[in-house]
Z-matrix of the N, CA and C atoms (Angstrom, degrees):
N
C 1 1.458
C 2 1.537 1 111.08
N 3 1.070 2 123.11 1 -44.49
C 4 1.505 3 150.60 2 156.40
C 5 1.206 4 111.71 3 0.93
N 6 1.856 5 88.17 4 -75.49
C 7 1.386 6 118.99 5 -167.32
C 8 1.517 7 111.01 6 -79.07
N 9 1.475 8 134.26 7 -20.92
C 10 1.142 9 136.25 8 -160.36
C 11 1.768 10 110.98 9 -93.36
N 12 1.555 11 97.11 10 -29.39
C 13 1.951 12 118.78 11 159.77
C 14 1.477 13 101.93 12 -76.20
N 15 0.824 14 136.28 13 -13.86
C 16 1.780 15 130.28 14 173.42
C 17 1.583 16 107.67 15 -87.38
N 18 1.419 17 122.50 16 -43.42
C 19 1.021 18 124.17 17 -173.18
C 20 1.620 19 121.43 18 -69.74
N 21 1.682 20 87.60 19 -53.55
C 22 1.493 21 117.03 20 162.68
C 23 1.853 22 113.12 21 -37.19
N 24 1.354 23 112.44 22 -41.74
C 25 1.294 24 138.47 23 -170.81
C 26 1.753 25 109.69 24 -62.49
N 27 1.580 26 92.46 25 -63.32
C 28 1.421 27 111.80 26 177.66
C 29 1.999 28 120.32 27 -62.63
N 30 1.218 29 96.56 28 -37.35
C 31 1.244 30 105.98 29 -171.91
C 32 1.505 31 119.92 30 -82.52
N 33 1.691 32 110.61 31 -7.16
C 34 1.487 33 128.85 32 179.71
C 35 1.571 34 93.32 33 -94.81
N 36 1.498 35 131.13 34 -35.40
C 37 1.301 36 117.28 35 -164.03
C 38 1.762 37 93.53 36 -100.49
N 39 1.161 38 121.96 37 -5.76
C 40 1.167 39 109.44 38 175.33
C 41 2.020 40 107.85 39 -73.71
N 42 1.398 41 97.10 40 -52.57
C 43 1.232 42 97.89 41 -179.69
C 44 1.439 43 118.28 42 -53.25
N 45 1.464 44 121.69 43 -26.51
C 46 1.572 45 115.41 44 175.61
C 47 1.265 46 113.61 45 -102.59
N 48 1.639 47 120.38 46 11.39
C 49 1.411 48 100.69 47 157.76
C 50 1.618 49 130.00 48 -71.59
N 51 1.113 50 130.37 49 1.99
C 52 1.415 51 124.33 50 -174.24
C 53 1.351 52 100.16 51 -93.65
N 54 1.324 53 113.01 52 -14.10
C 55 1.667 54 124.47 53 179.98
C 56 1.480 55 117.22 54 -71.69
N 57 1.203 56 99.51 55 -36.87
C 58 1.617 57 112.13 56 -157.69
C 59 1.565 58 101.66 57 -87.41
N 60 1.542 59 94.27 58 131.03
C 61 1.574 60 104.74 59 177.77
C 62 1.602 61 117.43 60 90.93
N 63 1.397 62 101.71 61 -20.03
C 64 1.742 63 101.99 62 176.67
C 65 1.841 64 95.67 63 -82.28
N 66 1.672 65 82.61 64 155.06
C 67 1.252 66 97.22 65 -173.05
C 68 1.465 67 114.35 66 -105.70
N 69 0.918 68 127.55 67 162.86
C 70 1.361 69 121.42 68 -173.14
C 71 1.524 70 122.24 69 -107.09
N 72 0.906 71 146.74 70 122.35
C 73 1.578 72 151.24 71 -107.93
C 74 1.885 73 103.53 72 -178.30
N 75 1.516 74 96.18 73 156.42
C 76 1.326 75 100.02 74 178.74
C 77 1.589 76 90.17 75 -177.91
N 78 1.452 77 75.00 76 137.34
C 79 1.800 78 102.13 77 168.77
C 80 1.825 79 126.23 78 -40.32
N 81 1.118 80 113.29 79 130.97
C 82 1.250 81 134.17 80 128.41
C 83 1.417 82 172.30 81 -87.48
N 84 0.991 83 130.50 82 98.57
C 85 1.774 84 128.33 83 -152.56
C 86 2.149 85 101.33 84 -77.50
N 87 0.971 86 113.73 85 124.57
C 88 1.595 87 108.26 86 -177.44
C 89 1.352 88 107.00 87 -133.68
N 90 1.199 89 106.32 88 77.66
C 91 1.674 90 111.04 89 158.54
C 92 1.342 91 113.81 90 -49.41
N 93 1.073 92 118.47 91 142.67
C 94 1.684 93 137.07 92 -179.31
C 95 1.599 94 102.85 93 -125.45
N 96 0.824 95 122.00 94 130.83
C 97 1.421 96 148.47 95 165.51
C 98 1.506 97 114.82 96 -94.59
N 99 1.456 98 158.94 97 125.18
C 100 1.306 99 151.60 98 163.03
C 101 1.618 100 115.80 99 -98.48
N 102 0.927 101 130.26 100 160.45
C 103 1.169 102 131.92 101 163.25
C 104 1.350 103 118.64 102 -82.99
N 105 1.350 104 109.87 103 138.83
C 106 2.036 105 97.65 104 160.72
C 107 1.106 106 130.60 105 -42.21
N 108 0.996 107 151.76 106 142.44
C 109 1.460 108 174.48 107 -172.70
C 110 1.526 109 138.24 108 165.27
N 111 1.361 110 118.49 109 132.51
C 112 1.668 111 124.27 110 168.80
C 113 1.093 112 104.53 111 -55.21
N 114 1.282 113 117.66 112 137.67
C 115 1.784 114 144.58 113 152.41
C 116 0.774 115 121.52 114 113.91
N 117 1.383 116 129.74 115 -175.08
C 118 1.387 117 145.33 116 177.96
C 119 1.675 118 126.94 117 -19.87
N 120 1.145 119 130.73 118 174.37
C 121 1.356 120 114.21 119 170.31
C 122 1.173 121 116.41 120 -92.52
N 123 1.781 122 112.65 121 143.54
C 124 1.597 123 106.97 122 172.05
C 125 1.518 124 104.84 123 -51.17
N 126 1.839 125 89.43 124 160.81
C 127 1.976 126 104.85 125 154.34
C 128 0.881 127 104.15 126 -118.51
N 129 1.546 128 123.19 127 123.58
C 130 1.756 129 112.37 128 173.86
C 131 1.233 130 97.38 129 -143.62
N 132 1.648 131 102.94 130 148.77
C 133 1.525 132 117.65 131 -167.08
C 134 1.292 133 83.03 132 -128.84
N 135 1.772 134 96.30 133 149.89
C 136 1.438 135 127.86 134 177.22
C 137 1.719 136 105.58 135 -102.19
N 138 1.115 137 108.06 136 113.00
C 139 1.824 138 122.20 137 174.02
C 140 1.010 139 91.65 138 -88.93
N 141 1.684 140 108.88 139 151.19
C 142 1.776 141 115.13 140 122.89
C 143 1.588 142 94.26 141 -94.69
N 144 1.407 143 89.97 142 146.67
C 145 2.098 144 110.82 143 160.73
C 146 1.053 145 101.39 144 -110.88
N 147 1.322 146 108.38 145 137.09
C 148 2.149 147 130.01 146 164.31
C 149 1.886 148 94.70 147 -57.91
N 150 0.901 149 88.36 148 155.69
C 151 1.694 150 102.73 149 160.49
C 152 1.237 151 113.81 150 -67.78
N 153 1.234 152 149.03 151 17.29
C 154 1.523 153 158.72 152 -161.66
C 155 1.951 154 98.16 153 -146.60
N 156 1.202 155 105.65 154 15.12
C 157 2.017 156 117.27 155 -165.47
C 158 1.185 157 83.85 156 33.04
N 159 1.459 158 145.32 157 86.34
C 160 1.728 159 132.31 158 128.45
C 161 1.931 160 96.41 159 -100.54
N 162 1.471 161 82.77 160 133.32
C 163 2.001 162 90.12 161 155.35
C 164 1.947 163 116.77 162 -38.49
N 165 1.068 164 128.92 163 104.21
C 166 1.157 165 115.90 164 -176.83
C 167 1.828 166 115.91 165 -102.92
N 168 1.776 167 95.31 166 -32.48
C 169 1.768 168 106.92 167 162.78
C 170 1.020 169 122.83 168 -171.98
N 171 0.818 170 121.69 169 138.19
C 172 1.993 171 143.65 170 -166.51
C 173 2.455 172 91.81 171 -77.49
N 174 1.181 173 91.76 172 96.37
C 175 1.472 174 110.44 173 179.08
C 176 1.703 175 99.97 174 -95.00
N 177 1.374 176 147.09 175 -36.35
C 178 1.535 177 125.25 176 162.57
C 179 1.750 178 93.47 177 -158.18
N 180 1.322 179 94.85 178 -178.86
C 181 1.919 180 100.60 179 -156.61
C 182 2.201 181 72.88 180 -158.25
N 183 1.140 182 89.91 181 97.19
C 184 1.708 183 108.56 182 155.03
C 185 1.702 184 107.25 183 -88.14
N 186 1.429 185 116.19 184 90.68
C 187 1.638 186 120.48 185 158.38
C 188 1.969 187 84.25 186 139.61
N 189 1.367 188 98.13 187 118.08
C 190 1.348 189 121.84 188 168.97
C 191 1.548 190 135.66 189 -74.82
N 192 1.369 191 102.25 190 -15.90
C 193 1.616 192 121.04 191 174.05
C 194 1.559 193 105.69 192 -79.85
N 195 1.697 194 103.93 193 100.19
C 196 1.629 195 95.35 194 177.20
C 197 1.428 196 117.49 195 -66.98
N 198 1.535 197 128.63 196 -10.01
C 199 1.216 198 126.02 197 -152.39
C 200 1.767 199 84.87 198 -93.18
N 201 1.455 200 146.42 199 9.93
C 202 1.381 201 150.45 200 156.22
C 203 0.982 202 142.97 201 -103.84
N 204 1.746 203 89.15 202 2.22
C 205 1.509 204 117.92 203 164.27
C 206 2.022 205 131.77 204 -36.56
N 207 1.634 206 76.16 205 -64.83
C 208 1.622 207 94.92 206 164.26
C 209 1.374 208 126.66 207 -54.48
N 210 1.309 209 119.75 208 -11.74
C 211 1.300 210 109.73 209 176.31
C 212 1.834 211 114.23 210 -81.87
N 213 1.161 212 102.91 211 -10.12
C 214 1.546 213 106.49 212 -178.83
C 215 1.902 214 103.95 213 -104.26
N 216 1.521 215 93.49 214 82.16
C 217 1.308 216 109.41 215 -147.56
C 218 1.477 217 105.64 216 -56.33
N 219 1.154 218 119.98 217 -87.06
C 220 1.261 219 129.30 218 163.14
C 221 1.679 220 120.40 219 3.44
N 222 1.400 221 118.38 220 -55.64
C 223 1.416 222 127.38 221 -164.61
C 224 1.912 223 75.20 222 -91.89
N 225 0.915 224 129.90 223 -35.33
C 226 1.672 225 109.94 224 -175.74
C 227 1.239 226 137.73 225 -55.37
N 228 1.745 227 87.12 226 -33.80
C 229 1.750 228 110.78 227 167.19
C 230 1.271 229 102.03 228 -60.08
N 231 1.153 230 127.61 229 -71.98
C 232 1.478 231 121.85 230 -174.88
C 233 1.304 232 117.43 231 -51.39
N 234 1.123 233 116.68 232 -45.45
C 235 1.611 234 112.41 233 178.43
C 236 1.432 235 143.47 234 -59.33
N 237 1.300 236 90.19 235 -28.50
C 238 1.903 237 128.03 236 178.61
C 239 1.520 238 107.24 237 -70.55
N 240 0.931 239 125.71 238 -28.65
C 241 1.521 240 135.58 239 164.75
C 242 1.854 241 117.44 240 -79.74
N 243 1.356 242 118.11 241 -16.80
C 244 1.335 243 98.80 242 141.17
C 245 1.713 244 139.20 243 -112.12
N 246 1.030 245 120.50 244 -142.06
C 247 1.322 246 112.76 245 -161.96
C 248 1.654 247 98.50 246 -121.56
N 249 1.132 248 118.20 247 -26.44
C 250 1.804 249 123.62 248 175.47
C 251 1.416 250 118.70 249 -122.67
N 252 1.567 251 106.75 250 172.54
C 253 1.561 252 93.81 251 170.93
C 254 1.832 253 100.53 252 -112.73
N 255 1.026 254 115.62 253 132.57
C 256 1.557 255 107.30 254 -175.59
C 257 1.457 256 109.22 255 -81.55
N 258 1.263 257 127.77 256 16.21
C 259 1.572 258 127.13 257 -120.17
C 260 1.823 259 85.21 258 -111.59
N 261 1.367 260 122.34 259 153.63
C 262 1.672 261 103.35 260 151.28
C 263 1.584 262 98.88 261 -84.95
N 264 1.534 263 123.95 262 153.72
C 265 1.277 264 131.67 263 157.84
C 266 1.576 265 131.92 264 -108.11
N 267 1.273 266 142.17 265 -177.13
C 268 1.413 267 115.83 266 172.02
C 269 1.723 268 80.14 267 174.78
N 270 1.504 269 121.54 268 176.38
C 271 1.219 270 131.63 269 -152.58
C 272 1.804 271 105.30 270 -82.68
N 273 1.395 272 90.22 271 153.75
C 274 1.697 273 104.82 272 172.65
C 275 1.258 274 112.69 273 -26.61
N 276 1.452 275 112.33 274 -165.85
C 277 1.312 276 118.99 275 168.08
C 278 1.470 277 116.40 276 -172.26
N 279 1.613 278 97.90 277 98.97
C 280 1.838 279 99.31 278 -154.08
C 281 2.295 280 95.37 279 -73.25
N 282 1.458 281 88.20 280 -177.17
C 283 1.744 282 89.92 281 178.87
C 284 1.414 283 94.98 282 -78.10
N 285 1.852 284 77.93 283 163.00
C 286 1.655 285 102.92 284 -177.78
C 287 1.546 286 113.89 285 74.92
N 288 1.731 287 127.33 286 -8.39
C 289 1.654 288 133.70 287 -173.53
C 290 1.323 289 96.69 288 -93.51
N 291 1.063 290 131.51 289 143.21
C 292 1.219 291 162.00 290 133.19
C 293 1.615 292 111.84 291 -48.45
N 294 1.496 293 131.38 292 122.68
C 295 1.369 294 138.03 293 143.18
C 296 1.046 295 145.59 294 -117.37
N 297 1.439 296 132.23 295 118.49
C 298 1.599 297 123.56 296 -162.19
C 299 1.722 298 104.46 297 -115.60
N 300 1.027 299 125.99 298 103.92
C 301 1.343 300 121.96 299 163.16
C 302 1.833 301 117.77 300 -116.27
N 303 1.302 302 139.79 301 -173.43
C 304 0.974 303 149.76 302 -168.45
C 305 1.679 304 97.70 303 -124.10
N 306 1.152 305 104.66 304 146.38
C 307 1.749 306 130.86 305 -159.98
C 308 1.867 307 102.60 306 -140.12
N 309 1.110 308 117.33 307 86.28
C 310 1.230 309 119.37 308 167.74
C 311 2.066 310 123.69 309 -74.61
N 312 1.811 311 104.89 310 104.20
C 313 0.979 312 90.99 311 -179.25
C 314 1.572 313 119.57 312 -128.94
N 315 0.946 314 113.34 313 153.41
C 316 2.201 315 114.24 314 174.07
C 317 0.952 316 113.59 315 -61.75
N 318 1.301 317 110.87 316 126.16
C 319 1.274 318 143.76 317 178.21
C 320 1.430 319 99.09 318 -47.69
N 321 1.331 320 133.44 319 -41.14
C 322 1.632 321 127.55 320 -173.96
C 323 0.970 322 117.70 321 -90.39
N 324 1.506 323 130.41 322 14.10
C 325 1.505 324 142.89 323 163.63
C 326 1.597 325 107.60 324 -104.29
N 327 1.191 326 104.20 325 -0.65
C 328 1.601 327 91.24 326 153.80
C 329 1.399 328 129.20 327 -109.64
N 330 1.566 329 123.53 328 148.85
C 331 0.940 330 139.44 329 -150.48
C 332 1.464 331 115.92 330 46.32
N 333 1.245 332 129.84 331 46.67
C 334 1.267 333 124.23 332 178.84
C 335 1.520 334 91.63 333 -137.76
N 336 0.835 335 134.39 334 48.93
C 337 1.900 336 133.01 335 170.27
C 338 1.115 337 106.77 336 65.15
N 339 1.508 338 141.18 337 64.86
C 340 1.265 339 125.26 338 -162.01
C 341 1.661 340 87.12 339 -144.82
N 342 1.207 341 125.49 340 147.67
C 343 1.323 342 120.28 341 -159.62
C 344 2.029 343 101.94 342 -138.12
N 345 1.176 344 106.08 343 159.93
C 346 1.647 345 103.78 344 -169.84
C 347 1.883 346 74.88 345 -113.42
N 348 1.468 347 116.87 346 144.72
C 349 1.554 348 112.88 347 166.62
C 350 1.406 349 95.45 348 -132.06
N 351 1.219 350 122.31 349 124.08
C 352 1.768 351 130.09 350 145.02
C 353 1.125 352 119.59 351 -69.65
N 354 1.470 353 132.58 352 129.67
C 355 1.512 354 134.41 353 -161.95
C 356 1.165 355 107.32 354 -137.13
N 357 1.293 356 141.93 355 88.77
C 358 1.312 357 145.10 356 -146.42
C 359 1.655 358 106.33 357 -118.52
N 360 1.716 359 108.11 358 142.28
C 361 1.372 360 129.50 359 -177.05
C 362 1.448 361 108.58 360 -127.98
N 363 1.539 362 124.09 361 149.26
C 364 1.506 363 128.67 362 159.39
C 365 1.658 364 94.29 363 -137.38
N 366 1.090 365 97.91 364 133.95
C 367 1.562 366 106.07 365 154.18
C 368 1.250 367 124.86 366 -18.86
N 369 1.203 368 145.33 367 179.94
C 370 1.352 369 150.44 368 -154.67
C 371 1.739 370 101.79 369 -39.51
N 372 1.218 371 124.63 370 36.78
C 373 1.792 372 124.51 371 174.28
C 374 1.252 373 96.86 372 -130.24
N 375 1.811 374 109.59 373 -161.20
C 376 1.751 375 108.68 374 -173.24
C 377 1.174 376 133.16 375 -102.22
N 378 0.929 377 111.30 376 161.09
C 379 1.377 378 107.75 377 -169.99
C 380 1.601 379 123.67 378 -94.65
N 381 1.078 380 150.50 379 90.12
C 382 1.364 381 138.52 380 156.02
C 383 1.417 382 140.45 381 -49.99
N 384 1.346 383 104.25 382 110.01
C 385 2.150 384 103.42 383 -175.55
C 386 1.485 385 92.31 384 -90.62
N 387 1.276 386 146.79 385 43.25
C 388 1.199 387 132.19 386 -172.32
C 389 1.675 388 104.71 387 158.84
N 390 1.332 389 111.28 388 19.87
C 391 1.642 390 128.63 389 151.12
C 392 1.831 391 96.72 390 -17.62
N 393 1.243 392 117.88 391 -67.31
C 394 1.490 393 120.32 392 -161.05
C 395 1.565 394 95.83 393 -164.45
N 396 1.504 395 107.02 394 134.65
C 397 1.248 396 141.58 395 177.89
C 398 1.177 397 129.17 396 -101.52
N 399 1.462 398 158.84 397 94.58
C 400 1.568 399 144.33 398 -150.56
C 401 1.744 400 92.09 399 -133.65
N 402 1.407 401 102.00 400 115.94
C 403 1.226 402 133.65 401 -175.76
C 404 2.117 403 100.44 402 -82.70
N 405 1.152 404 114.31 403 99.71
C 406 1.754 405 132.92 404 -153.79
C 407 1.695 406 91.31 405 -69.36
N 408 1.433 407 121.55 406 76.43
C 409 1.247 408 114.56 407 -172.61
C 410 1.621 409 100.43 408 -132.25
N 411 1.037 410 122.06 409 -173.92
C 412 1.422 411 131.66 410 155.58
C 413 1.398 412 136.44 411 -62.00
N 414 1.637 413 107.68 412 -23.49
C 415 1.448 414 130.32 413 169.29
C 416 1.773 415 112.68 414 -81.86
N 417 1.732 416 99.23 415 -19.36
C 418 1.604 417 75.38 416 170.86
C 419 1.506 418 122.71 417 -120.91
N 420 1.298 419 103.71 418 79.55
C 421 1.326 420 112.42 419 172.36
C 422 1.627 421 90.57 420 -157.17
N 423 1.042 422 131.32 421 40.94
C 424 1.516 423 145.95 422 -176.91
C 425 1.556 424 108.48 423 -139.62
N 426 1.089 425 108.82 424 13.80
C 427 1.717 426 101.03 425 165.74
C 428 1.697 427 127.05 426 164.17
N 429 0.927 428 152.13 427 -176.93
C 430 1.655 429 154.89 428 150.98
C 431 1.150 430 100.75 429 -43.16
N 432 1.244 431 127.80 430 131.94
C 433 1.597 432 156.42 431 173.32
C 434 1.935 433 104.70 432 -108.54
N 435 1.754 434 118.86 433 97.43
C 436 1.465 435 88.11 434 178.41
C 437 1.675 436 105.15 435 -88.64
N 438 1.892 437 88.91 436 171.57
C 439 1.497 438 110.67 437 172.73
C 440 1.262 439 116.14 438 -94.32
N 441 1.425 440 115.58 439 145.67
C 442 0.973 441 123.05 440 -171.84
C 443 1.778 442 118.30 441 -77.58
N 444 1.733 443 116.58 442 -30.80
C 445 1.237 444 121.64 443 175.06
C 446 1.262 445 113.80 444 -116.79
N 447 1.527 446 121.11 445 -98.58
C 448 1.534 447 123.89 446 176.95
C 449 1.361 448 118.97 447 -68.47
N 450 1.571 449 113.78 448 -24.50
C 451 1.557 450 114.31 449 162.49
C 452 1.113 451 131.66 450 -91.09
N 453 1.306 452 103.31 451 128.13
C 454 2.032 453 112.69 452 176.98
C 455 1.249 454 116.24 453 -58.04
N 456 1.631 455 95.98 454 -61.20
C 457 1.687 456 99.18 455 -174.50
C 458 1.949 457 96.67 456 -147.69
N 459 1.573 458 95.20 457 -154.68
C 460 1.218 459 106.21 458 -166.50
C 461 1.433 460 92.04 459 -174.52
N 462 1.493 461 117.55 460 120.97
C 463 1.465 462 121.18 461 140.02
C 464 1.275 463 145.30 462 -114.90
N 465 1.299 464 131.88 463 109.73
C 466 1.384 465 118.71 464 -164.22
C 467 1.881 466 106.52 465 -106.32
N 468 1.343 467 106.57 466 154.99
C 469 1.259 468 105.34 467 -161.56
C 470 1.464 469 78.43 468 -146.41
N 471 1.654 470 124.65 469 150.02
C 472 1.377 471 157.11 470 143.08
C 473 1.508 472 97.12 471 -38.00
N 474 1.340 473 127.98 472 125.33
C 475 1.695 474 125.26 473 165.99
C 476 2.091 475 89.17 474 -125.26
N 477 0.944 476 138.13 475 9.65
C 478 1.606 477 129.92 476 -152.37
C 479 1.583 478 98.25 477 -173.49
């Protein structure tokens, strides 16, 4: 009998270990809007920030050339200290383009001070560490977010 509550035991925590510790998350749709402008295509990476503004994770990387990485200085510092990018990536995004990708984020980074930052680069122009800021609340998935440089706006919407 002993043995059959031990087994019984093992085989209940086996089944909920793949459970334990994942976080629970759900999709986002994030249209990007750009502004007009000459040149090259932006690079802009999608942060989460801690409530303390530290880099906490690289959520998407718009521009595929790692060697232009560094120009989006700020997120480089942080990044340069590990060994991968965990990030999804996908192509630039010159002015006047439109981008819609999906942004997967945890459910426990919202409403807890946790912030989405766009950090935008162009080639020989300026750079923004703080292009646009999205405060991880309930209010922002209710409308256009503007940018401060190469981005106009930003909408993110619940898809999950």
């Amino acid at each position: 009998m002993k043995m059959n509550i031990k087994i019984a035991a093992y085989s209940l925590l086996l089944m909920l270990l793949p459970f334990m510790g994942l976080a629970q998350t759900h999709k986002y749709k994030c249209l990007l809007q750009m502004n007009n402008y000459i040149g090259e295509g932006a690079y802009i990476v999608v942060s989460l920030i801690s409530p303390q503004g530290q880099y906490e994770k690289t959520l998407y990387i718009m521009g595929e050339d790692k060697r232009w990485y560094n120009t989006l200085k700020e997120w480089h510092k942080y990044n340069s200290k590990k060994k991968t990018i965990d990030a999804k990536t996908g192509a630039s995004v010159t002015g006047g383009d439109r981008s819609i990708t999906t942004l997967e984020i945890e459910d426990s980074k919202i409403d807890k001070g946790y912030k989405l930052r766009f950090e935008t680069a162009v080639e020989d122009q300026n750079y923004y560490v703080k292009d646009l800021e999205i405060p991880l609340n309930s209010q922002a998935f209710t409308g256009k977010i503007s940018g401060t440089g190469y981005i106009n706006y930003v909408r993110l919407s619940k898809i999950q």
